[in-house]
Every structure is written in C-alpha cells, then in structure tokens.
C-alpha positions in Angstrom: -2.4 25.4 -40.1 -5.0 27.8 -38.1 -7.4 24.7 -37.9 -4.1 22.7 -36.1 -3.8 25.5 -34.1 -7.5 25.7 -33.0 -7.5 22.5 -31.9 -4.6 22.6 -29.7 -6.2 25.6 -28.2 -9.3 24.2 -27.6 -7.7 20.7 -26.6 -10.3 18.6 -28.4 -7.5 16.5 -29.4 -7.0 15.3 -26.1 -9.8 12.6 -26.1 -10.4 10.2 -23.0 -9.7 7.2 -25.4 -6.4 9.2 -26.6 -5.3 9.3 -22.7 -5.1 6.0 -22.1 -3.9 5.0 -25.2 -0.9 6.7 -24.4 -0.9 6.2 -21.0 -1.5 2.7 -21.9 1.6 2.2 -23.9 4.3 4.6 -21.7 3.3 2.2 -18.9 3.6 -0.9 -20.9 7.0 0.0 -22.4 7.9 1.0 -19.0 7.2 -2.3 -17.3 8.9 -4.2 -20.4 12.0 -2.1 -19.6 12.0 -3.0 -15.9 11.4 -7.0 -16.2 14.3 -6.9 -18.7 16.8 -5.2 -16.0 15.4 -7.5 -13.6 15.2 -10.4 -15.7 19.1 -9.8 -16.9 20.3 -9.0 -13.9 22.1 -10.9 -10.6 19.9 -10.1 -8.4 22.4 -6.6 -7.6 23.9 -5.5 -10.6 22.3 -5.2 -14.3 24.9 -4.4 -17.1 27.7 -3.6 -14.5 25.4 -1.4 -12.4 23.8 -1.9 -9.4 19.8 -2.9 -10.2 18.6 0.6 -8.9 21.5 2.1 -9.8 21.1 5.8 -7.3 19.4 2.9 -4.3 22.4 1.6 -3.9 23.9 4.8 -2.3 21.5 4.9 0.6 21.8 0.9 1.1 25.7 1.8 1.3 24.9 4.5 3.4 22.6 2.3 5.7 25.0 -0.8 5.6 27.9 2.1 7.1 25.4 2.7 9.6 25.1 -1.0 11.2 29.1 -0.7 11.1 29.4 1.8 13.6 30.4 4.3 11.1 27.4 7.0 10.2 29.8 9.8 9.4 31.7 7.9 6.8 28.7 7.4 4.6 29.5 11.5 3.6 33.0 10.6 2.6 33.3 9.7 -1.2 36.0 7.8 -1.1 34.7 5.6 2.1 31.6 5.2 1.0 32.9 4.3 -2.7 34.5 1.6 -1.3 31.7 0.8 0.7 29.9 0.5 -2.9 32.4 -1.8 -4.6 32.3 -3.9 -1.5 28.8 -4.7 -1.9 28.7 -4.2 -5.6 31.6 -5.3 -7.4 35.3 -3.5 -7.8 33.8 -2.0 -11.3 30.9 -0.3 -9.3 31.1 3.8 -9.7 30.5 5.5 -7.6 26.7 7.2 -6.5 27.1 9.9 -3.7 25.3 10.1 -1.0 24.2 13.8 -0.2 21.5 13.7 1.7 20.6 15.4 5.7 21.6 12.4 8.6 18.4 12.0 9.4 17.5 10.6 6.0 19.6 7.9 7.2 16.7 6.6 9.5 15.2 5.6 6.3 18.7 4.1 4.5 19.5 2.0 7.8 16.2 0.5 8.1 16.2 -0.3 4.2 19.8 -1.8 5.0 18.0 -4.7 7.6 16.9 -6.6 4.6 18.9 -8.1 1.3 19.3 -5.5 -1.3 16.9 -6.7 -3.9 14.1 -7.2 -1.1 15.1 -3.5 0.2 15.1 -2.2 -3.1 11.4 -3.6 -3.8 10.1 -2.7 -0.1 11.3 0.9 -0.9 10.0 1.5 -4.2 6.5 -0.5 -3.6 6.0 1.9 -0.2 7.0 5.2 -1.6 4.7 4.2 -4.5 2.2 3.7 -2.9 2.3 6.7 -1.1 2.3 8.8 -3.8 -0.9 6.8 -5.2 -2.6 7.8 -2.4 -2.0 11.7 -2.7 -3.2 11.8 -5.7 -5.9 10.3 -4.5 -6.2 13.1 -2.0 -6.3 15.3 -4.0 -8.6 14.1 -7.0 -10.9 13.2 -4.2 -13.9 10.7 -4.9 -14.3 11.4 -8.7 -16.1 8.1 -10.2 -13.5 8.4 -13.1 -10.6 6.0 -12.3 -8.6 7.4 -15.2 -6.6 9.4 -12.8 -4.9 6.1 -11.8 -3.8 5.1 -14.7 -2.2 8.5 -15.8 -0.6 8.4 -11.7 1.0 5.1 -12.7 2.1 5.8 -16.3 3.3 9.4 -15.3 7.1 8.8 -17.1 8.7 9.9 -14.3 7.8 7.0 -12.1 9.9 4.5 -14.1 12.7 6.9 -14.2 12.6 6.8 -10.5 12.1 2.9 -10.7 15.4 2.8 -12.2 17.4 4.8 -10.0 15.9 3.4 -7.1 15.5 7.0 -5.9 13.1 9.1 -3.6 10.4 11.1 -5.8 7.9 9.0 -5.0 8.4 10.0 -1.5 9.0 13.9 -2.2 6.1 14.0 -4.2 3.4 12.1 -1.8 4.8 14.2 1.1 4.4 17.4 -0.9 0.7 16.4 -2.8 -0.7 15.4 0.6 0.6 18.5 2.2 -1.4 20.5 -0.3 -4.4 18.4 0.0 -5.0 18.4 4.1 -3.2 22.3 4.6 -6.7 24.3 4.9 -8.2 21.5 6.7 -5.4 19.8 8.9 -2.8 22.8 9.0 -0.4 20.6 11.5 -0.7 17.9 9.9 0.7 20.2 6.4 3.0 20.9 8.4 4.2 17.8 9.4 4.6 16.6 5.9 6.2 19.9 4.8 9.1 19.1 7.9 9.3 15.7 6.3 10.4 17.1 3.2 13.9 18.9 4.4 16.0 15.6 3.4 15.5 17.4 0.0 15.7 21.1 1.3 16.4 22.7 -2.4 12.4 22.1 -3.3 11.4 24.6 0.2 12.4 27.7 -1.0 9.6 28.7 -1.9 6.8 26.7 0.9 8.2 29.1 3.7 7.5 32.3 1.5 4.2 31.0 1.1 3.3 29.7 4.6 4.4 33.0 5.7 2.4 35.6 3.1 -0.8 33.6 4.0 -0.4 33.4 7.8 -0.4 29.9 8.4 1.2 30.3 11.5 0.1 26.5 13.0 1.8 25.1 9.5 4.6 27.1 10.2 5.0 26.1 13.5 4.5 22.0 12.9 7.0 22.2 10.0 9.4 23.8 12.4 8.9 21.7 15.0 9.2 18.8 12.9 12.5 19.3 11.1 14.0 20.3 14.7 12.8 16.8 15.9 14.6 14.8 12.7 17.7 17.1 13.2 17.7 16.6 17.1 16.9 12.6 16.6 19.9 12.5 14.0 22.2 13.8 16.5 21.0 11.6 19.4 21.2 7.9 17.1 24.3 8.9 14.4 26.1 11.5 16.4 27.2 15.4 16.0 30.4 13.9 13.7 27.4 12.8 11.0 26.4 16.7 10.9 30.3 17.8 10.7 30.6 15.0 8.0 27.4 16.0 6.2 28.9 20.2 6.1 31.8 19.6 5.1 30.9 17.4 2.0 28.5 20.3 1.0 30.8 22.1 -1.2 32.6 18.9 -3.0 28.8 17.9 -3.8 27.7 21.5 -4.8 30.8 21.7 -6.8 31.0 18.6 -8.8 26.8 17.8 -9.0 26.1 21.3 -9.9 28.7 23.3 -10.9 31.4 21.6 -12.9 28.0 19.3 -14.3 29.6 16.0 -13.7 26.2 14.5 -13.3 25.2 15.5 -17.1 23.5 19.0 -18.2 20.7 17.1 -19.9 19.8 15.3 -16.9 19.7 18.6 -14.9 16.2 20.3 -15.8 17.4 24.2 -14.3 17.4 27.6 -15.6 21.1 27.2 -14.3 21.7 23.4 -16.3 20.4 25.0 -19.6 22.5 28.2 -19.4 25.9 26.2 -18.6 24.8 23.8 -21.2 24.9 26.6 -23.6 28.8 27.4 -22.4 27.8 30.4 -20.0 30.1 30.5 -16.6 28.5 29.8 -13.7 28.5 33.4 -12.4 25.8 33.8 -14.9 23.9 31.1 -14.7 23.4 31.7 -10.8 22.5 35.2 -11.9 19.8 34.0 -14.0 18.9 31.1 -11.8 18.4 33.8 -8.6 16.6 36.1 -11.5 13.9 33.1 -12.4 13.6 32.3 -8.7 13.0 36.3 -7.7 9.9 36.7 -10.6 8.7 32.7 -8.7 8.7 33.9 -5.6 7.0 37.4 -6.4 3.9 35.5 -8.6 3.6 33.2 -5.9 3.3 35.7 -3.2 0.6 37.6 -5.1 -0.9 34.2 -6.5 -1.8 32.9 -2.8 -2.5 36.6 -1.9 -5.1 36.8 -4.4 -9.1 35.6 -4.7 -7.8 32.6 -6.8 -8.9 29.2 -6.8 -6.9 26.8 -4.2 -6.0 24.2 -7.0 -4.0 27.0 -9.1 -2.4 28.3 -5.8 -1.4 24.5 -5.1 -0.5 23.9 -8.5 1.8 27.0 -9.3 3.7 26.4 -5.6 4.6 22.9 -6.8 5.7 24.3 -10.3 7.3 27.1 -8.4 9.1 25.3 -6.6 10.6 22.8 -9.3 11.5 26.1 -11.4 13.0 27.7 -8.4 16.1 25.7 -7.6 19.3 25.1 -9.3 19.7 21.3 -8.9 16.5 19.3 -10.0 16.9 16.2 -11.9 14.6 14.1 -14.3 13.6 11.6 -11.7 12.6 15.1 -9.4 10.3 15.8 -11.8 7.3 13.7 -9.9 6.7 16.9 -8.1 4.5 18.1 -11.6 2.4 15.0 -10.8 0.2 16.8 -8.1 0.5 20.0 -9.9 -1.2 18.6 -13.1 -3.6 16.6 -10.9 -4.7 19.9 -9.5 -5.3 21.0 -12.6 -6.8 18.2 -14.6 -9.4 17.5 -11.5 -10.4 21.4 -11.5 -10.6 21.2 -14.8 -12.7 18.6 -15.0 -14.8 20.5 -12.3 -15.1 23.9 -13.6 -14.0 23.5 -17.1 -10.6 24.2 -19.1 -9.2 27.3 -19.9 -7.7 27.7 -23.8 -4.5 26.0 -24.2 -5.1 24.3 -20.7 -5.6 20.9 -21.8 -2.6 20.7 -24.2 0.2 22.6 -21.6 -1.3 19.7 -19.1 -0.8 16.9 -21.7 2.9 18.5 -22.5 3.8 18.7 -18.7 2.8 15.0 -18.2 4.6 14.3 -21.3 8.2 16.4 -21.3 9.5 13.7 -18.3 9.7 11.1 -20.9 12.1 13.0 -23.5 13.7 15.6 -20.7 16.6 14.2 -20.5 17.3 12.7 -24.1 16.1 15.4 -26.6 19.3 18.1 -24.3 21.8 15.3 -24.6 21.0 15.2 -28.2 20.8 18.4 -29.3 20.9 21.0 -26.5 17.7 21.8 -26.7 16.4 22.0 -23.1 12.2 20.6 -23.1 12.0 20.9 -19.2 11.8 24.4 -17.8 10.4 26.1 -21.6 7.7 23.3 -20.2 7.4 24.3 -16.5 7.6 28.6 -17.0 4.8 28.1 -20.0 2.7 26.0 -17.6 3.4 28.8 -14.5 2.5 31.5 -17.1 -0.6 30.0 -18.4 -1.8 29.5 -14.4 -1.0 33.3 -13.6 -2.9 34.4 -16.3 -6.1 32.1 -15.9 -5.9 33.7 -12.0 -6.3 37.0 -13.2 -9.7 36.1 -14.2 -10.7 34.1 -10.7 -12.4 35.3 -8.3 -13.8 32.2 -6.3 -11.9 30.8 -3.1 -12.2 27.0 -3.0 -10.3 25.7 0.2 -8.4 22.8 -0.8 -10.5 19.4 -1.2 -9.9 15.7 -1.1 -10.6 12.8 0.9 -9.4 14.4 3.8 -12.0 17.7 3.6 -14.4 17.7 6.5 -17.7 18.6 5.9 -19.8 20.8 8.2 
C-alpha cells in the first residue's frame, strides 16, 4: 500500500506512453459515439432528439430572430413551439437563457440548414479553443498537448449538446495568455465572455486587486458595446423579455434541479442532492465562493508564478458559481494546460501529476458516477486541485509574466 501511494505522489505512473494511450482511446470512443448519432440520425433528430440536442435552442432562437420576433425566443412556451416546429411535435423542450446579444451568434447560425449550422458551429468554436491552448503551451516541440486538447472528455460532451464551451473556454485561455502582454486585447476577450456572466465573478475581483486598469476598462467597454448593439438590432423588448424570464430559469435550472443534480457540478448541486433546502445550499455555495475569492486575491497579490495565478482563476471561477454543468467543465482545459506546460518547465510538485491526470479525467464520469450513487466527483476534484495550487504558491517566489505565442520579446 505505501509503495501505491509513493507512486501516485511522485506521478511516475503517469508515463508519456500511458497519456496517449488513454487519450488515445477516450478520443476514439468518443468519435465512435458521434458517427453513430450521426450515422442513425435524420439529418435533425437522433433517437427523438434533435442531433445537438442543447444547439437546437439557439437555432430556435436565431430562426425567431429572422421572423421578426427576438423577444419571443425568452418565452418557453413560444420558443417550445418554435422547437417542435422545426423538430418534431415530440421535441422537449431546451431553454434558451442566454444575454440578447448572444443572439448575433444564434441568428447568423440560423442562415444556414441546421445540420450545416450545427457543424460550422462546433468546427469554429473548436478550433478556437485549439488555438488557446496553443497560446498558452507556446512553441513546445512536444505535440502531445494536442492530442490531450482533443481527447479532453469534455469536448464530446459539448459535441453532443451542440453547446458553447468551446467558445467560453478559448475566450477565457486566450485572455489569460495575451493579459500581461496585450492588456486590451484581455479585455476584449473577458467582455466577450458576459453571454455566460456566472463564470465573471471572480475576473473583476482579480482585474481589480492587480490594477489592470486598461483590462478593466476594454472589458467594460466591450460588454457596453454588445449590450448597446443588442438594443439597436433586437430591440429594448429582447432585454424586458430576457429579465423577466430570469427567475423562471433560476428557479426551475437551479433551484427545483429540473435539469438533473448529477449533471450540475456545484457546491450548491451536491448539497441539494443530498436533500438540504436551498437556503443552505446558497449558504454554502456563497461560503465556497467567499474562501475563492479571498485565495485568489492573495494568490495574484503574491510573488507566485503567472501559470498558478492563471490556473487557480480558471478553477476559481468554475468552483465559484452555483450553476456549472458537465459540458462547462472545458474551462479546466487551460487550467491544466497551465499546469502541465509549467510543469513540464520547472518540474512537478508531489501529487501534481496525478491531481492533473484526475482533473482531465473527472469530465468523463461527472455526471454518471452522482446519478448513480450520489457521490459528487466534480468539485471534491476542483477544491483538491485549488488546494494543491495554493499550497505549491506558498513556496514561489519567481514572477513569470504570462507566455505564449503571443509574448513579445524585447
């Protein structure tokens, strides 16, 4: 037993042939999955679901738009129907809760036939997210990093609900990547992020503590822009619409856990999972995000390496919010390339390599290991990897600004 414990502390276990042996086989299990729900389906629905099940509420959304009717896409029961029109009368229904301007994106997606939409959308957002990693692993000969980006489980979950962590998670890996060296252009990308405003709790505190007044200032600018553009195209009755849905979405998502406890990964999931009212698991919730936001502010206060800053803010942040689901959990992806590529540069802490391995791994078995037993795997995951980066700052002392492709060189 100590020797099995001395090699998961030391990590020798986790051998370069080992990664892509696994990486190897979640990607092709992965890609067998998908070519059956393509292969079985109609071209828009596999086993009486739309193909892209979650997609087909922004091409709804986008198809309400061409029709004159932006406002209505906020209406469950309008935009329901909107569903079963396009789907099928056995179509349930997938709400649509996100800002108006994120319908810029589900109108232009709503030009083309759904199945071409749906493959434009994913092979883009993809893409994008490719390419921060590749920011931020910068020009390491080692092309391993690919492979682990691509086989990372929660891309396919996002390749089958057609949804947006692709995007949420290239917006917020390239943010880190340029923010020392392009702080506007940070900024630009943080703005970018507010169609998904529960994952910027914690950037402001940040931006803020560190005086990155130009950041702040773009990321302002830029949210005031989509806001002020939505009300110009869509109209003042989308915002109305968008408001007073709020509380039927916080409600029913959240709250009463209509959308599934096991597919939640929260503090706040896990405690009403357990049968705990939801005064207490906001309590708890607002208790986890409090002891976040105080390690984060002393974390980028501190003498400690940029890739643990930039890791723990995107770890922070997941842990911080009530409503995160499986397919949200792309946002570990630059997180854990942060880590593995400083790693790889300055060497691995104990315990380091195996609390990496078990934060790439945890998407795969998030959701089904709760829904079997009740046994969250998600945030025991997340606060152990959090922990272990607090602790190996203590020890830091170095301040690395943060590298890439994009770092200029005197």
């Amino acid at each position: 037993m100590a020797g099995f414990i001395d090699i998961l502390r030391s990590g020798a276990w986790l051998t370069r042939e080992r990664l892509r042996l696994v990486a190897f086989a979640v990607l092709a299990a992965s890609l067998l999955g998908a070519a059956f729900l393509i292969a079985t389906s109609n071209g828009l629905n596999d086993f009486n679901r739309p193909l892209g099940t979650d997609f087909s509420s922004f091409y709804a959304a986008g198809s309400l738009v061409h029709d004159g009717q932006p406002a209505t896409a906020f209406n469950p029961a309008a935009h329901l129907a909107r569903e079963q029109a396009i789907f099928g009368a056995d179509t349930p229904y997938y709400s649509f809760s996100y800002p108006p301007f994120f319908l810029f994106i589900a109108a232009t997606l709503a030009l083309l036939s759904y199945p071409l939409a749906l493959a434009v959308w994913q092979a883009a957002s993809f893409a994008f997210y490719l390419l921060s990693i590749r920011a931020i692993v910068g020009t390491q000969p080692n092309r391993v990093w690919l492979l682990l980006a691509a086989a990372f489980p929660p891309v396919f979950i996002n390749l089958g609900h057609g949804q947006n962590g692709f995007l949420i998670a290239a917006l917020f890996g390239m943010a880190l990547a340029v923010l020392d060296h392009r702080p506007i252009l940070a900024g630009t990308l943080l703005g970018l992020m507010a169609f998904k405003p529960q994952f910027g709790l914690m950037i402001p505190l940040v931006l803020l503590v560190t005086f990155r007044w130009r950041t702040i200032a773009a990321a302002a600018a830029t949210v005031a822009s989509l806001v002020l553009a939505s009300v110009a195209v869509f109209g003042q009755a989308s915002w109305q619409a968008f408001f007073a849905a709020m509380p039927f979405a916080r409600t029913v998502a959240l709250e009463q856990g209509n959308t599934g406890w096991f597919k939640i990964q929260s503090m706040f999931s896990w405690v009403r999972m357990w049968g705990s009212s939801v005064e207490v698991a906001y309590a708890l919730q607002g208790a986890l995000a409090m002891l976040v936001a105080v390690a984060l502010v002393w974390l980028w206060r501190s003498a400690a390496p940029y890739p643990l800053k930039a890791a723990a803010l995107a770890i922070g942040s997941l842990l911080a919010t009530p409503f995160i689901l499986d397919y949200d959990l792309m946002l570990l992806a630059p997180a854990i390339a942060y880590l593995a590529a400083d790693g790889m540069t300055r060497g691995f802490a104990p315990w380091e390599k195996t609390i990496l391995a078990a934060l790439w791994f945890v998407p795969l078995i998030a959701r089904t290991v709760p829904q079997a037993t009740l046994i969250p795997l998600g945030v025991p995951v997340m606060v152990l990897a959090f922990a272990m980066l607090l602790r190996r700052a203590m020890n830091e002392n170095v301040v690395p600004q943060a590298g890439g492709i994009f770092r200029r060189v005197p």
